[in-house]
N, CA, C and O atoms as CSV, one atom per row, in Angstrom:
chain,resi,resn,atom,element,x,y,z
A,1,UNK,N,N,-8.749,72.888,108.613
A,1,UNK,CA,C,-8.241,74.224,108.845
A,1,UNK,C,C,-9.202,75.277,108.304
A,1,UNK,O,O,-9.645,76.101,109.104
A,2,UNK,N,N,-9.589,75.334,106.939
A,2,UNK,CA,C,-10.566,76.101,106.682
A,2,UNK,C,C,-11.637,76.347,107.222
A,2,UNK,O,O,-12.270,77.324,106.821
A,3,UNK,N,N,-12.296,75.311,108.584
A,3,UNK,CA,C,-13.597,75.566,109.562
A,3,UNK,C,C,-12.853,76.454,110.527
A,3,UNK,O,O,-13.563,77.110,111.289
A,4,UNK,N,N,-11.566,76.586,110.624
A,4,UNK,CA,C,-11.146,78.024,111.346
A,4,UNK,C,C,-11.531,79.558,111.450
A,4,UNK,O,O,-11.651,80.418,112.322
A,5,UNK,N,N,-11.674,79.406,109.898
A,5,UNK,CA,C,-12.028,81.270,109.080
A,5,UNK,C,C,-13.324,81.566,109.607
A,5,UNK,O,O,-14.396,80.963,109.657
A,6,UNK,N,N,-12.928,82.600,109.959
A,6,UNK,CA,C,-13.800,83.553,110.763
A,6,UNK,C,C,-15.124,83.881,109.950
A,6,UNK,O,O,-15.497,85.048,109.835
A,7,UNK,N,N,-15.681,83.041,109.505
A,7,UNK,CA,C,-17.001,83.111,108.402
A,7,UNK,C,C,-18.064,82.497,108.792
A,7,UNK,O,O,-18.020,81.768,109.783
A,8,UNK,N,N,-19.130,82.672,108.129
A,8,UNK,CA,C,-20.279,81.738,108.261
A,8,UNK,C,C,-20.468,80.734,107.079
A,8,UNK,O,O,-20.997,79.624,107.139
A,9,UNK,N,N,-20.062,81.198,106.267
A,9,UNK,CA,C,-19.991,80.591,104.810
A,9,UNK,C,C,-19.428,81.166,104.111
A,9,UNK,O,O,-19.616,82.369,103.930
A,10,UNK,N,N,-18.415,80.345,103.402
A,10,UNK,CA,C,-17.789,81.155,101.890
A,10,UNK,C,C,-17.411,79.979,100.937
A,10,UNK,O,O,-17.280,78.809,101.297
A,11,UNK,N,N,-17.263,80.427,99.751
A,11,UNK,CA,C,-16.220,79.633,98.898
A,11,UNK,C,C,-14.982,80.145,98.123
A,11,UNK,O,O,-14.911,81.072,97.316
A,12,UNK,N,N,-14.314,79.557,98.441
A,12,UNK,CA,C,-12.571,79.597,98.556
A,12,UNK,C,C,-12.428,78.854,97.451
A,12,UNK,O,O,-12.935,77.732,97.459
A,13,UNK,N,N,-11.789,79.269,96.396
A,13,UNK,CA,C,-11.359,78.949,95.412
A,13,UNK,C,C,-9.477,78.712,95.829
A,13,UNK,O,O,-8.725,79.419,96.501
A,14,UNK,N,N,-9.290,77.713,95.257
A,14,UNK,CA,C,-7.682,76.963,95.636
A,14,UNK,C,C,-7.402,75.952,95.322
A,14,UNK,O,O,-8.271,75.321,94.720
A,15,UNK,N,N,-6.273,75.390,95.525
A,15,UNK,CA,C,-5.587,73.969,95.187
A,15,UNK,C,C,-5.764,73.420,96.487
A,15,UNK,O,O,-6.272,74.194,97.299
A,16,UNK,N,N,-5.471,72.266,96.894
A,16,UNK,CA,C,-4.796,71.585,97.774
A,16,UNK,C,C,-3.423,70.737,97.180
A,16,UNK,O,O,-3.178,70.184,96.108
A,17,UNK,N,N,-2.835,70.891,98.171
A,17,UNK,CA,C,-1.377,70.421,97.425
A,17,UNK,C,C,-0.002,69.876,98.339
A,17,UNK,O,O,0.007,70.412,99.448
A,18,UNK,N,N,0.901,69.139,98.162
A,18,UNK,CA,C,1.556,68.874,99.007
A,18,UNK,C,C,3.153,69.251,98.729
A,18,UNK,O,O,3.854,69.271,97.717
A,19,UNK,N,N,3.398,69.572,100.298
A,19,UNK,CA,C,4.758,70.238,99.572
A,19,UNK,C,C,5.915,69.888,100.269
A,19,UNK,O,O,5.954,69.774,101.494
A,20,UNK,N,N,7.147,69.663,99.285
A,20,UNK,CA,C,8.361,68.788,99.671
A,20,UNK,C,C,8.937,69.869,100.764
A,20,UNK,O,O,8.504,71.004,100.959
A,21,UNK,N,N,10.006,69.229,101.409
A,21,UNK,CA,C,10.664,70.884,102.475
A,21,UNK,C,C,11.575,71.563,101.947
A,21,UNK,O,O,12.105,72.531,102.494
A,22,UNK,N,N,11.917,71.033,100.577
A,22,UNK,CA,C,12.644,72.521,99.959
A,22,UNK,C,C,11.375,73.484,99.076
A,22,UNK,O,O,11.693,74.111,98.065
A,23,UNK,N,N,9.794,73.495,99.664
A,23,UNK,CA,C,9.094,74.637,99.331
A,23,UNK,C,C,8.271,74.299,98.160
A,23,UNK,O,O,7.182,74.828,97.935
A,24,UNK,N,N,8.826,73.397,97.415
A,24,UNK,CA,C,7.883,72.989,96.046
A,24,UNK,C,C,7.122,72.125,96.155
A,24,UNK,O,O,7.144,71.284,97.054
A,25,UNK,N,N,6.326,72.194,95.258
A,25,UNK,CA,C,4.863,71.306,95.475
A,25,UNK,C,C,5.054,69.857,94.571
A,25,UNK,O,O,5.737,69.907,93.548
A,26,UNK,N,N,4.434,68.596,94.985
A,26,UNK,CA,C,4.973,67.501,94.318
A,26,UNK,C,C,3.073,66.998,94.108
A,26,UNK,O,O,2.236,67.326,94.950
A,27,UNK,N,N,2.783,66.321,93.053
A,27,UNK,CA,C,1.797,66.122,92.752
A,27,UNK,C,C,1.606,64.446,93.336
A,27,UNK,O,O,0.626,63.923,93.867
A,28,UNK,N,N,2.966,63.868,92.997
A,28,UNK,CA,C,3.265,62.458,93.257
A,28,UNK,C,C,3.034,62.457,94.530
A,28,UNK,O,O,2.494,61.391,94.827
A,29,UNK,N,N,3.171,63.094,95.380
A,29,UNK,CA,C,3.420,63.195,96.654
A,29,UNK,C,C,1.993,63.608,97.830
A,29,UNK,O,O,1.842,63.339,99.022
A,30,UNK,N,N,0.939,64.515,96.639
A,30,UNK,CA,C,-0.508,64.545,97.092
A,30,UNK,C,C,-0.873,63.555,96.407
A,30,UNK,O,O,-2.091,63.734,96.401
A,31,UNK,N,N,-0.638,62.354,95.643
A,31,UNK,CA,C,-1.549,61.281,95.455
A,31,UNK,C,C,-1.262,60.657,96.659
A,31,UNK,O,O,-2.212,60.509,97.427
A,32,UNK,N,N,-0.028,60.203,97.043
A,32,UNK,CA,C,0.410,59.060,97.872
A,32,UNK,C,C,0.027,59.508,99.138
A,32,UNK,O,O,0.040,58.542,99.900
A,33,UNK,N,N,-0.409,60.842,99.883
A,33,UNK,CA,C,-0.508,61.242,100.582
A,33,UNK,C,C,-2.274,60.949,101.032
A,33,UNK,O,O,-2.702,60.420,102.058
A,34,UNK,N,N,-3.052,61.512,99.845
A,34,UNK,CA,C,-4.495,60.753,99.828
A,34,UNK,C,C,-4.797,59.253,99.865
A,34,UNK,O,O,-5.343,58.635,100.779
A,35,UNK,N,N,-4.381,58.828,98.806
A,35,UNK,CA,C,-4.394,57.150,98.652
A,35,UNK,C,C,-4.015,56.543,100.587
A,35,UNK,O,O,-4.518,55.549,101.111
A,36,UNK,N,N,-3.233,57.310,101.108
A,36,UNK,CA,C,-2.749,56.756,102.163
A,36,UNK,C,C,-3.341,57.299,103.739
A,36,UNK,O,O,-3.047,56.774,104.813
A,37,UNK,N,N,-4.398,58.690,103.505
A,37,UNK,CA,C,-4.746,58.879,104.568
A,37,UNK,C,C,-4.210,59.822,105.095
A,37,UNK,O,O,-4.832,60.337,106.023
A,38,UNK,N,N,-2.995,60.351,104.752
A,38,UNK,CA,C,-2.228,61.169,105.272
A,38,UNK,C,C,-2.645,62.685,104.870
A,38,UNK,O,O,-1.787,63.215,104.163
A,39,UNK,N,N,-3.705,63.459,105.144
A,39,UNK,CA,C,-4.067,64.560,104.658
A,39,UNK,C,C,-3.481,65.355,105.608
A,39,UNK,O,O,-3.364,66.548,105.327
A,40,UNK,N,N,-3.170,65.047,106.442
A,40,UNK,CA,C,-2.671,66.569,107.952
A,40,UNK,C,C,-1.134,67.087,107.408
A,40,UNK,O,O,-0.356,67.806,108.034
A,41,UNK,N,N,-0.954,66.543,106.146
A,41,UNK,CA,C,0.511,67.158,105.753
A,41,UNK,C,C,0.002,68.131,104.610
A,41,UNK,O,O,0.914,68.902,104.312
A,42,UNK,N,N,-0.972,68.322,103.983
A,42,UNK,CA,C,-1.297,68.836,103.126
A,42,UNK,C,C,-1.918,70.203,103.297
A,42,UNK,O,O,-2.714,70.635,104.130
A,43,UNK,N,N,-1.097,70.956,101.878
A,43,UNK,CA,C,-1.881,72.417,102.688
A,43,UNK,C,C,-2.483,72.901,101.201
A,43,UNK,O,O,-2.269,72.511,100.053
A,44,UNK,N,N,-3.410,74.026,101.821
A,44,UNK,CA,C,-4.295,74.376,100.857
A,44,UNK,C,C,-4.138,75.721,100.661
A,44,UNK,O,O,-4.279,76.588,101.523
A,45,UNK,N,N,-3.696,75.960,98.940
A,45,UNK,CA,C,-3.680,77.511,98.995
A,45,UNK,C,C,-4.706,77.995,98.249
A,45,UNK,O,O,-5.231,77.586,97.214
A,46,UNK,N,N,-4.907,78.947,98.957
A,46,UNK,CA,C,-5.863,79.769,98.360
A,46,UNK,C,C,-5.783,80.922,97.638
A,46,UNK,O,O,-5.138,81.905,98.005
A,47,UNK,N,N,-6.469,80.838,96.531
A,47,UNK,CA,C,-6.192,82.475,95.525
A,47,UNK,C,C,-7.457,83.319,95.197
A,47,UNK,O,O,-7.329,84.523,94.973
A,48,UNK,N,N,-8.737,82.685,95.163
A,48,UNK,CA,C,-9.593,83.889,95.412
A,48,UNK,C,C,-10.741,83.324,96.348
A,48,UNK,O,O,-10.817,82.301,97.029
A,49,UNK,N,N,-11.811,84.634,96.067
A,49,UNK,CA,C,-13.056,84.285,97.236
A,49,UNK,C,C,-14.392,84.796,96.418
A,49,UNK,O,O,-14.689,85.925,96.030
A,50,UNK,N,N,-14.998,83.694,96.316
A,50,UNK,CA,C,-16.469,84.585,95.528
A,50,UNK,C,C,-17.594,84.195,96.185
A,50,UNK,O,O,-18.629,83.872,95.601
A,51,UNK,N,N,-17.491,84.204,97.054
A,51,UNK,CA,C,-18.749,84.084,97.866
A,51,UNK,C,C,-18.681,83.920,99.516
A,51,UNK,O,O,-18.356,82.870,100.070
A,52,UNK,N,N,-19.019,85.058,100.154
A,52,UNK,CA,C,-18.831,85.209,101.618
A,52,UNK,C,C,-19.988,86.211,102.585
A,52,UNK,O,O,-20.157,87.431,102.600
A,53,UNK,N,N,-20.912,84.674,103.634
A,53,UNK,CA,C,-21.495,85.372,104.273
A,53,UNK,C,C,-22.892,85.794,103.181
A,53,UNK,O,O,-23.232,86.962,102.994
A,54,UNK,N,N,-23.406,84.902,102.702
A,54,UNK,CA,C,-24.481,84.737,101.641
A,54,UNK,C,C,-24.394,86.180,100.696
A,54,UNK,O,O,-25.305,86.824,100.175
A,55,UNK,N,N,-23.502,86.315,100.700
A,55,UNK,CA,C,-23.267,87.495,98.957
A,55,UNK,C,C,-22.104,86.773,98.333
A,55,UNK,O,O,-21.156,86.139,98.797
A,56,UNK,N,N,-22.621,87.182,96.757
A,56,UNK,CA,C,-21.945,86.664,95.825
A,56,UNK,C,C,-21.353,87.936,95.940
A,56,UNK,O,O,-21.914,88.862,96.526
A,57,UNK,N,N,-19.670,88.073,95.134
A,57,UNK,CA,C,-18.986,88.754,95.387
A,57,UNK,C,C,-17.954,88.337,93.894
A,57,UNK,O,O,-16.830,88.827,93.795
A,58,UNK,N,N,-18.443,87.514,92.952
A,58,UNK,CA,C,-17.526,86.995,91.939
A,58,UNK,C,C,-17.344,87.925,91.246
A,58,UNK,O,O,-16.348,87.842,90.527
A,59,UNK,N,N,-18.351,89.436,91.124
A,59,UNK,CA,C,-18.262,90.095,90.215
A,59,UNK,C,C,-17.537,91.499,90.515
A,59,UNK,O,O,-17.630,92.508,89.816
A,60,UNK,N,N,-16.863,91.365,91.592
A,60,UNK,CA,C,-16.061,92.518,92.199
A,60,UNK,C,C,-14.964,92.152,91.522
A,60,UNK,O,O,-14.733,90.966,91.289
A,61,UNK,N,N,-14.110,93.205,91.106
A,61,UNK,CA,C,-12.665,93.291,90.715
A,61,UNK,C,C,-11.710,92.281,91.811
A,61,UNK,O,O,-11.919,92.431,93.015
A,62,UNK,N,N,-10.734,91.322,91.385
A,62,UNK,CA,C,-10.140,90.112,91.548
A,62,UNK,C,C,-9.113,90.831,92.411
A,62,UNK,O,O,-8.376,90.129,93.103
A,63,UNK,N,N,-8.925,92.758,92.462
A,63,UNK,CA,C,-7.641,92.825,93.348
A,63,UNK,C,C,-8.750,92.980,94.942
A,63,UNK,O,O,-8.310,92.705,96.058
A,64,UNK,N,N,-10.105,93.437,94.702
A,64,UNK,CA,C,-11.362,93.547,95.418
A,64,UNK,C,C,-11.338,91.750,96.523
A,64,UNK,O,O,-11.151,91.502,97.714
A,65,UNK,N,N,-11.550,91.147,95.646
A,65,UNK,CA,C,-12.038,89.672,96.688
A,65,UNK,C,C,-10.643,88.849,97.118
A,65,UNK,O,O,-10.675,88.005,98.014
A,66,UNK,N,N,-9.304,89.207,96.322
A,66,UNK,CA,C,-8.144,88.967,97.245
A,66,UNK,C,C,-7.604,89.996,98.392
A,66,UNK,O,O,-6.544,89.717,98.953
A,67,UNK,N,N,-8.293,91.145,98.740
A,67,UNK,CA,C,-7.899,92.033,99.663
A,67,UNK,C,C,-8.930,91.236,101.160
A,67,UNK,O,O,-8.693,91.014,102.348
A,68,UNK,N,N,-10.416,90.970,99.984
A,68,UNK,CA,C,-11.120,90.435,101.295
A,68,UNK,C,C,-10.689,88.959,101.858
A,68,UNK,O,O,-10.910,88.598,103.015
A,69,UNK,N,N,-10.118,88.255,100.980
A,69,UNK,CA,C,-9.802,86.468,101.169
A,69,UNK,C,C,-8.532,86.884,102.390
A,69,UNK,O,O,-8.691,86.397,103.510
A,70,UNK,N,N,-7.505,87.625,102.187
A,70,UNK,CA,C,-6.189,88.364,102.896
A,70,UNK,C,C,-6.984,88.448,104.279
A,70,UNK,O,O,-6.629,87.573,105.069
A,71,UNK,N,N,-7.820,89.167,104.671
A,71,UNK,CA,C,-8.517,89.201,105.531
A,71,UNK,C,C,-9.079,88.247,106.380
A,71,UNK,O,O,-9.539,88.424,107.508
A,72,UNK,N,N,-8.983,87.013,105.602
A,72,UNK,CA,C,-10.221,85.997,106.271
A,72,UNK,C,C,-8.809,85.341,107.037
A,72,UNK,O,O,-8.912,84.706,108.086
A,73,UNK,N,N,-7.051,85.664,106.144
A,73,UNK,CA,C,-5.986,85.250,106.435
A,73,UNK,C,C,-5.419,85.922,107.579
A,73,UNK,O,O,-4.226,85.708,107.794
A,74,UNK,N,N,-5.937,86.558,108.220
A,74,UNK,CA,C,-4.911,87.364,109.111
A,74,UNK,C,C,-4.513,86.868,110.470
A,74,UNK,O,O,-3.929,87.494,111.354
A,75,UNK,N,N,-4.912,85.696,110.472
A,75,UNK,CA,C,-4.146,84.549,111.325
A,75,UNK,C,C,-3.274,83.496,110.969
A,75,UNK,O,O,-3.850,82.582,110.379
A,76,UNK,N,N,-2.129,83.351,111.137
A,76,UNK,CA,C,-1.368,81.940,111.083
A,76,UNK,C,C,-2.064,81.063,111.267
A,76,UNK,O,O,-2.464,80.722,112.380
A,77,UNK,N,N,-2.418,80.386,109.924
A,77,UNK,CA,C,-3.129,79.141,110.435
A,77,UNK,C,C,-2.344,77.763,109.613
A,77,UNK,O,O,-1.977,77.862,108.442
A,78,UNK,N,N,-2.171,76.540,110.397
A,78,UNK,CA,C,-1.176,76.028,109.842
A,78,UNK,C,C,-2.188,75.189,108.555
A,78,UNK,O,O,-3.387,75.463,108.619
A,79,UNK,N,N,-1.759,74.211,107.431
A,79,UNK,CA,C,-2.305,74.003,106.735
A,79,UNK,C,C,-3.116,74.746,105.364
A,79,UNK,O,O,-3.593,74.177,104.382
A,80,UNK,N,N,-3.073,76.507,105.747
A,80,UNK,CA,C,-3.936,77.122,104.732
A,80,UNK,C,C,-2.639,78.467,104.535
A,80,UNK,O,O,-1.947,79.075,105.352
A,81,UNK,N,N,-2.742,78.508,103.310
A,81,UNK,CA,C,-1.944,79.600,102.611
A,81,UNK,C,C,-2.324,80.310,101.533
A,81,UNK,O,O,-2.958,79.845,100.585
A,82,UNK,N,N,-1.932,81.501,101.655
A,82,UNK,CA,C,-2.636,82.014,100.873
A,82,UNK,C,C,-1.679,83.495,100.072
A,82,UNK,O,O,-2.224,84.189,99.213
């Protein structure tokens, strides 16, 4: 999902994580999910961005590179949250 974002390069700082359907995240549940192959259930959230499009950007204010990461979000994309 992340070769979706409308970029040439970035790095996305985030978890990957798996989540039960009442919304919470189970850790037990991203092992058994790796160990087993099953990654297309797993989604990845994302909380910041320091590097996009060959500029570093780590040193911009954190409300600065989540306005731009929001941006890279402005499509429903299934698997990535942010």
């Amino acid at each position: 999902a992340l070769r979706a974002l409308p970029v040439k390069e970035a790095y996305v700082d985030g978890e990957l994580c798996a989540v039960r359907a009442d919304g919470v995240t189970s850790f037990s549940r991203l092992q058994a999910a790796m160990d087993e192959g099953r990654t297309g259930d797993l989604a990845f959230f994302a909380f910041d961005l320091l590097f996009l499009n060959g500029e570093s950007i780590a040193k911009l204010p954190l409300i600065d590179r989540k306005a731009r990461l929001e941006g890279l979000f402005s499509t429903d994309m299934p698997g990535l949250r942010f």
